[in-house]
Phi, psi and omega in degrees: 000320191231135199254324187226141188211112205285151189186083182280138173242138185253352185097316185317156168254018168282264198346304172305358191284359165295322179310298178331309181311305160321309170289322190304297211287306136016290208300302173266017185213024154073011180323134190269311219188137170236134153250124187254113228240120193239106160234126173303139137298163172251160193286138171236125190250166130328139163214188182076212195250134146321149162303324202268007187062028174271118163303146180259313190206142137281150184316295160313291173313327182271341155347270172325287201314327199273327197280344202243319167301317197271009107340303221283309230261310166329283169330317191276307189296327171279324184270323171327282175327322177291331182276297181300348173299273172004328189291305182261014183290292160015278175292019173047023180254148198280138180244131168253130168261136213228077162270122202228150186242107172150186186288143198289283198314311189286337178278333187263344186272002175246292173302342173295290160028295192256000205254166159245055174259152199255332157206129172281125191228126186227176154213146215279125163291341187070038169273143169211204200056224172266029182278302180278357178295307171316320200250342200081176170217151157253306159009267159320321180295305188286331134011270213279352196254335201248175202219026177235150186301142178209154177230111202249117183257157165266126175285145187305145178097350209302166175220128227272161184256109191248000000 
């Protein structure tokens, strides 16, 4: 039933509470592919003067700077996605590891968009009130934006909102 199956991570170990879920349906549905999904935010500095006239960056120097953290941060985010692949080698299903630069919602909702994948498996951080008016859901957001089955874990501890 599900041939490719999409699995956005954030570096969290909320986030990894999907991988089990993951294997189970692995086990039992005949899977082809996991792409396991990483987005980087890009690095944002300061740049000009301070109020007190102490300069932070020139406009060039935060530039070098933004350009070299969103390197760094790249780098990390592929070798996290390569270790957690190690998980799933084993069971002999092909794994693509997947690193996107830009806001996690709007960025993994354009890729499912274009993927031919058959299920999105995520996990809800379990914010809710005003944390999450604050912070977003990504979550939510692929909720209400994709058009493929997705299956949404509650991170362990979550509480429920009444």
């Amino acid at each position: 039933m599900y041939n490719r199956i999409l699995v956005p991570l954030d570096g969290s170990e909320l986030a990894e509470c999907v991988l089990p879920h993951v294997e189970t349906i692995l086990n039992g549905c005949g899977v082809s592919e996991i792409v396991l999904l990483r987005v980087v935010e890009p690095a944002s500095l300061p740049a000009g003067v301070w109020t007190d006239g102490m300069e932070v960056f020139t406009e060039d120097n935060a530039k070098t700077v933004r350009e070299n953290l969103d390197a760094k941060d790249e780098k990390e985010a592929a070798g996290y996605l390569s270790g957690i692949a190690g998980r799933f080698k084993p069971k002999g299903i092909k794994i693509q590891e997947v690193v996107l630069k830009g806001k996690p919602a709007d960025e993994l909702i354009d890729y499912v968009k274009e993927s031919d994948a058959d299920l999105l498996v995520i996990a809800s951080h379990g914010r809710s009130g005003i944390s999450r008016w604050i912070y977003g859901s990504v979550a939510e957001r692929l909720l209400r934006s994709v058009c493929i089955p997705l299956l949404m874990v509650r991170a362990p501890g979550c509480e429920f909102d009444i």
